[in-house]
N, C-alpha and C positions, 0 to 999 in steps of 0.2 A: 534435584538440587543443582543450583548451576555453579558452574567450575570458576567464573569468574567474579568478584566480588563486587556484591548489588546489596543498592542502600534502602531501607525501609524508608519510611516516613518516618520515623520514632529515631532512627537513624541519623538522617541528614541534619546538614548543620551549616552557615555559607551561605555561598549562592547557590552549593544545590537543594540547600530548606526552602530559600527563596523562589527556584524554579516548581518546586517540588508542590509548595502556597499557591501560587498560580496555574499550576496543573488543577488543582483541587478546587479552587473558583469555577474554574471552565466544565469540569469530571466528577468534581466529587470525588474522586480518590485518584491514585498512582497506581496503574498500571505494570505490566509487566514489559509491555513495550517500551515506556521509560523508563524503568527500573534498571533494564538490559544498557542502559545509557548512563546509569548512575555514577560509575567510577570516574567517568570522563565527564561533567557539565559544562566543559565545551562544545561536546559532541551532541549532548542534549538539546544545548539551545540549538544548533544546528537542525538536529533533527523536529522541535520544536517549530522552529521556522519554517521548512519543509512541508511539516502538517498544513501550517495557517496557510503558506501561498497557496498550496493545491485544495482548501478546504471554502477560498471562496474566489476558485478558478474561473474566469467570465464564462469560458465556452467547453469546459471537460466536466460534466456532469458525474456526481457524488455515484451516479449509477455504475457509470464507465470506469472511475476511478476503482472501485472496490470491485468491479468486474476485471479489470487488469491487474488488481493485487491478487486476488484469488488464484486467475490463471498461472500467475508467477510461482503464488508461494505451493499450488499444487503439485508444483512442476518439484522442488523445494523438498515436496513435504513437511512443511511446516505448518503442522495442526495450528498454533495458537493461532497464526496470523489470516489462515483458512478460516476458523471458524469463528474469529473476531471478523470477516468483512459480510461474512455469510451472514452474520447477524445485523449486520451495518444495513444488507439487501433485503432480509426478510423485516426486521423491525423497523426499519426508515425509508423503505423505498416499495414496501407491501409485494415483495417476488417471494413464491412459493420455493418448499426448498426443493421443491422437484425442478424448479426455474434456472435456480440456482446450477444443480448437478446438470443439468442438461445444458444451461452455459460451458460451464467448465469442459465435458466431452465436446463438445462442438465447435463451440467459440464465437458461440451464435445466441441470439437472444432476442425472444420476441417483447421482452422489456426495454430494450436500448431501440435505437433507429439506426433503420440501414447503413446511417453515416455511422454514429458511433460504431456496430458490428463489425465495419471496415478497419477502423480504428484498432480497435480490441486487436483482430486479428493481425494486422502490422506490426502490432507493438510483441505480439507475442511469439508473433514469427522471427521478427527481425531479433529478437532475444536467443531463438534457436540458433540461426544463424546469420550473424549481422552483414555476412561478405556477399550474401545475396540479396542484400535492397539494393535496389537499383532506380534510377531516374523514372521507369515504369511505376513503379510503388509510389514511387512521390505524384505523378502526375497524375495515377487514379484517386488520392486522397485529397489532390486540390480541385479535381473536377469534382468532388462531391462537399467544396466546399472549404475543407479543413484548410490553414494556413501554415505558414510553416513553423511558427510559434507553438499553433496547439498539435501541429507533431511531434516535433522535441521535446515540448514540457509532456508529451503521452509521455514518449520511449524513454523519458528521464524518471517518470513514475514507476513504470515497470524496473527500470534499470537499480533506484533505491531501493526497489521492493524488494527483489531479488539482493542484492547487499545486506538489508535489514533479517532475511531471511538468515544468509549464512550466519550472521552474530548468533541470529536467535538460535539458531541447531549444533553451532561452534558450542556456544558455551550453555548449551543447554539450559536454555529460558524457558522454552516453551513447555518444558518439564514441571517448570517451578511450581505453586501453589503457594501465596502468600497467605 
């Protein structure tokens, strides 16, 4: 049960019914990931926004992305958000879940490309410890192309993931069962 107070659908009323309407156009239902955002529908459309820009990002592929959520929320331990991207990889992008578990130890993937892998791993490093990127790190990830746009909006990915995590393990969402 989570400790902090989250709206059904049967619940909401405002603009969070409003937000909540066009969750459900897009889903078919409200989630526990927005739900976790229900007291605050500020924060939701926030988070909302968040979704769509990285959901039809020109050059960070759906692969990469839910491969850098995963890493995050491993790290995390945050089951729901683990095993909602794992399902994103295996049902929308055809990776086996053994694809998957051997991304996550590794940080490697014969599903993504060299470039992305590169990627992946920056973002996930530079999470460990951000005081060790360095001009090197930048320059191997522009030689293979990446810009400095689709670097920051990575490590801004992983960085929200990891944030969306703690809420979720703070106030014990991922517990929930609606």
């Amino acid at each position: 049960m989570p400790i902090i107070k989250t709206y059904e659908t049967n619940e909401a009323s405002g603009e969070l019914l409003e937000i909540y309407n066009e969750i459900i156009k897009v889903r078919g239902s409200v989630g526990n990931n927005a739900k976790l955002f229900s007291s605050s529908p500020e924060l939701l459309k926030q988070q909302l926004d968040f979704i769509k820009y990285y959901s039809t990002h020109p050059t960070l592929s759906m692969p990469l992305l839910a491969s850098i959520r995963i890493c995050v929320s491993s790290k995390e331990e945050c089951n729901f958000c683990i095993d909602f991207n794992t399902a994103m990889l295996v049902n929308h992008a055809k990776w086996s879940i053994e694809e998957v578990q051997s991304m996550k130890k590794d940080l490697d993937s014969s599903k993504l490309t060299q470039k992305e892998n590169a990627l992946l791993k920056f973002v996930i490093n530079s999470m460990k410890d951000p005081h060790k990127v360095n001009e090197n790190d930048m320059d191997e990830l522009r030689k293979l192309d990446w810009q400095d746009k689709d670097i920051i909006d990575a490590l801004n990915h992983g960085a929200r993931m990891l944030a969306t995590d703690i809420l979720f393990n703070a106030f014990k969402i991922e517990d929930y069962k609606a």
